[in-house]
C-alpha positions in Angstrom: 0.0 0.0 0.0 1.6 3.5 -1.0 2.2 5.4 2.0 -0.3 8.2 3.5 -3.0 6.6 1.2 -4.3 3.8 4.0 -7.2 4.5 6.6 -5.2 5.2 9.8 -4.2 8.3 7.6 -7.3 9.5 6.4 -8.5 9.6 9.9 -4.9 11.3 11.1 -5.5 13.8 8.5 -9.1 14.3 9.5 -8.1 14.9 12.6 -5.0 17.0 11.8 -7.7 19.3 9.9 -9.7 19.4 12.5 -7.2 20.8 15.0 -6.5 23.5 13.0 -9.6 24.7 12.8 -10.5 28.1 14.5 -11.9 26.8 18.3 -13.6 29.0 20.2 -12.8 29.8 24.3 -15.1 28.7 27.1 -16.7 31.6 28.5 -19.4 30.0 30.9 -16.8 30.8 34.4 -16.9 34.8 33.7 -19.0 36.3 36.6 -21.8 37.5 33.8 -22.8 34.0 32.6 -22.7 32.8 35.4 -25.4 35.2 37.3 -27.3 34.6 34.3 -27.5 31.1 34.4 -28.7 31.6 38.0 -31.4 34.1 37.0 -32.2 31.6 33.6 -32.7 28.9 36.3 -35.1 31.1 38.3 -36.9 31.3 35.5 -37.2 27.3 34.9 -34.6 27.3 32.2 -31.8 24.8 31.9 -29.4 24.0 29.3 -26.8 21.8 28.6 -26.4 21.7 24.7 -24.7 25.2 24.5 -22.1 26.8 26.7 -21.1 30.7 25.7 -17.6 31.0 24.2 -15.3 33.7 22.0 -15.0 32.5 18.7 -12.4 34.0 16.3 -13.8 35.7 13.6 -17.4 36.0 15.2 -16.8 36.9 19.0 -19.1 35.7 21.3 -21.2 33.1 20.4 -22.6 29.4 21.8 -20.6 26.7 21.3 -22.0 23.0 21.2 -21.4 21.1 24.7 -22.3 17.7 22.8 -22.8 16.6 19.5 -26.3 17.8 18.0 -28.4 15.6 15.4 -30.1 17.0 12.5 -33.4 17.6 14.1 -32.6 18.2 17.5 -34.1 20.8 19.6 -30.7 23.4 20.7 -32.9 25.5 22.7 -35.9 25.8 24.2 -36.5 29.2 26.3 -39.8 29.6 28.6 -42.3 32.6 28.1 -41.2 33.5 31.5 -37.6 34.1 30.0 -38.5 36.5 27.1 -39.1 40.4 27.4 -42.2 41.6 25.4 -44.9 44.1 25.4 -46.4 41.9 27.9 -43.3 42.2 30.5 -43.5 46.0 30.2 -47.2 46.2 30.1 -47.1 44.4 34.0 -44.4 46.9 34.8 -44.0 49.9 36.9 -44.2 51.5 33.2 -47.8 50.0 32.5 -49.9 52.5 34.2 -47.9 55.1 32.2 -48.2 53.1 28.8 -52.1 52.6 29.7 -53.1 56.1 29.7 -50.7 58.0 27.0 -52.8 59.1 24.2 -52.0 58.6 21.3 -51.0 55.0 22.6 -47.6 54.2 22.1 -45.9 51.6 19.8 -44.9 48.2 21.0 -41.5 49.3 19.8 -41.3 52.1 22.3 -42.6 50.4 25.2 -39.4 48.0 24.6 -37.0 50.9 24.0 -38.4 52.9 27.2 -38.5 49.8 29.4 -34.8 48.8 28.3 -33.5 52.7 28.7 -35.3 52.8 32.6 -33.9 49.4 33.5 -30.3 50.1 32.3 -30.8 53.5 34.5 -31.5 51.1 37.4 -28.3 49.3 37.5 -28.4 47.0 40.1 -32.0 47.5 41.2 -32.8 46.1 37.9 -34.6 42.7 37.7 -33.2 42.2 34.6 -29.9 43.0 35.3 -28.0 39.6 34.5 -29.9 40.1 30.7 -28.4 43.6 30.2 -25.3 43.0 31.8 -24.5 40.7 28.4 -26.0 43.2 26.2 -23.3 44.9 23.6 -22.3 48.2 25.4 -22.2 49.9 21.6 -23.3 48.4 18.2 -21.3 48.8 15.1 -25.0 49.4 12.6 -24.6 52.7 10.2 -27.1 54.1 11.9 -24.4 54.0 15.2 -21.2 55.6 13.1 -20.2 59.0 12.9 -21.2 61.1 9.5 -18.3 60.9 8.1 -17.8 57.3 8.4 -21.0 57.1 6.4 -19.8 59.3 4.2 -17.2 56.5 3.4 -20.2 53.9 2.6 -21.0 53.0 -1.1 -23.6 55.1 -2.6 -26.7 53.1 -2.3 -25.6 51.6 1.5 -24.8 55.3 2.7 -28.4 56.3 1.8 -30.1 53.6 3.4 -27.9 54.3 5.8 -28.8 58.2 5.9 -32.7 57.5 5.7 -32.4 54.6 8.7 -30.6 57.4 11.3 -33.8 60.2 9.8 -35.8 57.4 11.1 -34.0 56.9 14.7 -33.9 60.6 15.3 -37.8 61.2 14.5 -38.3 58.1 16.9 -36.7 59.9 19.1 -38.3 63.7 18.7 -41.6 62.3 18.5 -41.4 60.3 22.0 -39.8 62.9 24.2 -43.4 64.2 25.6 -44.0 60.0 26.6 -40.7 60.7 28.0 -41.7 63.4 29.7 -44.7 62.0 31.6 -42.4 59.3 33.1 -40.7 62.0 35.6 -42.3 60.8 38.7 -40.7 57.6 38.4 -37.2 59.2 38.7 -35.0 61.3 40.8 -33.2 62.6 38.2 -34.6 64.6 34.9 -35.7 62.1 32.5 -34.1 64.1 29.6 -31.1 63.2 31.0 -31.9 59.3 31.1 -33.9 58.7 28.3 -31.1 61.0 25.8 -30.8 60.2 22.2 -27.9 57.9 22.8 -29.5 55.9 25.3 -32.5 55.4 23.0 -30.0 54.7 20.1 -28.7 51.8 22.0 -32.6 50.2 22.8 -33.4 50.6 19.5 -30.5 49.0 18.3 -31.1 46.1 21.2 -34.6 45.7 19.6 -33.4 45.6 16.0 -30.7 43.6 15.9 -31.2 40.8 19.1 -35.5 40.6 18.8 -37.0 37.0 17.9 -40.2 37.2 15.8 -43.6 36.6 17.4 -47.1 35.5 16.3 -48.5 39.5 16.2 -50.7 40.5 18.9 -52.8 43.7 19.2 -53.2 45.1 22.7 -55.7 48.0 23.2 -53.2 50.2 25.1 -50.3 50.1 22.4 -50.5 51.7 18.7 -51.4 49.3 15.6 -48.0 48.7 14.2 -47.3 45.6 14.7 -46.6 43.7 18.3 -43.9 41.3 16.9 -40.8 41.3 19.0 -39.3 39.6 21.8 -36.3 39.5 23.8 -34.8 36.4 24.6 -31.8 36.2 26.6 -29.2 33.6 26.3 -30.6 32.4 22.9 -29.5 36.0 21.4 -26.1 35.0 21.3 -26.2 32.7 18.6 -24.7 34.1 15.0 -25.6 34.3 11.7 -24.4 32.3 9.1 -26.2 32.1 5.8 -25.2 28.3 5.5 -27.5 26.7 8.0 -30.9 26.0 8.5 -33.3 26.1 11.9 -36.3 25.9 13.0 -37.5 29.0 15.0 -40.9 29.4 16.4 -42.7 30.1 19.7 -44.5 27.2 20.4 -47.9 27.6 22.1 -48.4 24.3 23.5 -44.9 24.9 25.9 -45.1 28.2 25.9 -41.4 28.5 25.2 -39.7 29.8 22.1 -37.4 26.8 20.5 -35.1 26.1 18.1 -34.3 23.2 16.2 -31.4 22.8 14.2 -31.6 20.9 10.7 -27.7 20.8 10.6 -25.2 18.5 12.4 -22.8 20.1 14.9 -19.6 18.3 16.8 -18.6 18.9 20.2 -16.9 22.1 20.7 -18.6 23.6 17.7 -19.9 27.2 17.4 -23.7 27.0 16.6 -25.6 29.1 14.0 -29.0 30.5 12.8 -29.7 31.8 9.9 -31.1 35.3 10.6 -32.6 35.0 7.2 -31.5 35.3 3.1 -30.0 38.4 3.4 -27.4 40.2 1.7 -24.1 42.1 3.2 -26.1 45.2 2.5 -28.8 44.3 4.5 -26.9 42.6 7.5 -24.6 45.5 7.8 -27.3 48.0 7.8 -29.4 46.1 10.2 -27.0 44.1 12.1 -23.8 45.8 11.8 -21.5 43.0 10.6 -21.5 41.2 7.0 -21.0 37.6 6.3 -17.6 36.2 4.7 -19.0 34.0 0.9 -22.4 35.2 1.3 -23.7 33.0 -0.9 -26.6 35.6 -0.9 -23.9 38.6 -2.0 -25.3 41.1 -4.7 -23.6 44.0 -6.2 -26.1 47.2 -6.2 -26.4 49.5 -9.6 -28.0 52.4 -10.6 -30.0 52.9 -13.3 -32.1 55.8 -14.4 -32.7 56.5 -10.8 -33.2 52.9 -9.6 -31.0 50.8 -6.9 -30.7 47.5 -8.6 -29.7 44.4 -7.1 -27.3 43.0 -9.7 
């Protein structure tokens, strides 16, 4: 038999190629995940499929503890778990919510309730969430103008027309603002500024799971679609793989299942959808190394093409 061509060194190769491979670092002893594993538990939710971890390349992410089968659920996160219209509604903010005319949008009552628990600090019952939040997000709408200035043509204006967006969002919300002040010591203009509403809105946008829509009397008509959900937020995006998202309504927990195979020691994905880098950068702030999904946009008589 010619030498390097029998099965002991296939499987030596295999596993030579294997080593190499970027792996990522155990995160779950840092003093963050572990306080939110407590306050997970508290909320009748255990894991042991997925561990946090630094990944090269990705940063933090969830790495596989054990192998995972094609089919297999990866998570499953309790109602109880997830932040929603709902959780603010039976806040301290709900009487507030309740009684604002014109009712506010479900959007806002996330951004508000993330701003005012953030101000809390350690009061905060959702501390151990927000303590594993991003302190800044890299999204266009984040960067300075003349970093956007930078951008190709038709990014820069979606990028331009997004931050129009933020900063009405913002104007148009400072009276709701406003009525919150007996809640606080301090001024509320000084809480609930345009960079603190930057980072909710951000939160929202790029970390919400979808939800069946729901319509309650109190909020506006756009739609009630987003939900929080800690721990499960810190899987990436890669446009290669395939899940299964959904809340499920006979568990009342949002799950995932996977339809790919992962090995031990693995980062795990989700596919955030069929998106360009365009549209991951402007909405998530990162783009994806052979997008397969990658389009090149032209101009022509006045028209962004995707080419």
């Amino acid at each position: 038999m010619q030498k390097g061509k029998g099965r002991t060194s296939r499987i030596r190769r295999r596993k030579l190629c294997r080593s190499s491979e970027p792996r990522g670092v155990n995160e779950s002893h840092k003093s963050e995940f572990i306080e939110l594993r407590k306050w997970l538990k508290a909320r009748k939710f255990q894991d042991s499929n997925l561990a946090p971890a630094c990944f090269p390349g990705t940063g933090r992410g969830l790495m596989s503890q054990t192998s995972l089968q094609e089919g297999q659920m990866i998570i499953s996160l309790p109602e109880s778990c997830l932040l929603t219209t709902d959780t603010v509604i039976r806040s301290y903010l709900g009487a507030y919510i309740t009684k604002w005319k014109p009712p506010p949008s479900p959007l806002l009552a996330l951004c508000t309730f993330l701003v005012s628990e953030k101000h809390a600090g350690d009061r905060s019952l959702w501390k151990p969430y927000l303590e594993i939040l991003p302190k800044a997000y890299t999204c266009p709408v984040c960067l300075e103008p003349e970093v956007v200035n930078l951008l190709p043509k038709s990014l820069k204006a979606k990028a331009e027309e997004q931050r129009a967006h933020v900063q009405e969002f913002f104007a148009s919300s400072r009276d709701f603002f406003s009525s919150l002040q007996p809640l606080f010591v301090e001024a509320v203009d000084s809480i609930f500024s345009y960079s603190a509403l930057l980072w909710a809105w951000c939160t929202v946008n790029t970390r919400a799971v979808y939800l069946r829509p729901r319509q309650r009397e109190c909020l506006s008509a756009e739609p009630d679609t987003c939900a929080l959900a800690p721990y499960l937020d810190l899987l990436n995006h890669s446009p290669r793989v395939q899940v299964k998202a959904a809340f499920n309504e006979e568990t009342h927990s949002y799950e995932i299942r996977t339809t790919s195979r992962w090995r031990k020691h693995e980062e795990v994905f989700i596919c955030y959808g069929p998106h360009d880098n365009q549209r991951l950068f402007l909405e998530y702030g990162f783009v994806s190394v052979h997008n397969p999904h990658a389009c090149v946009y032209v101009s022509r008589g006045g028209n962004q093409l995707c080419s």
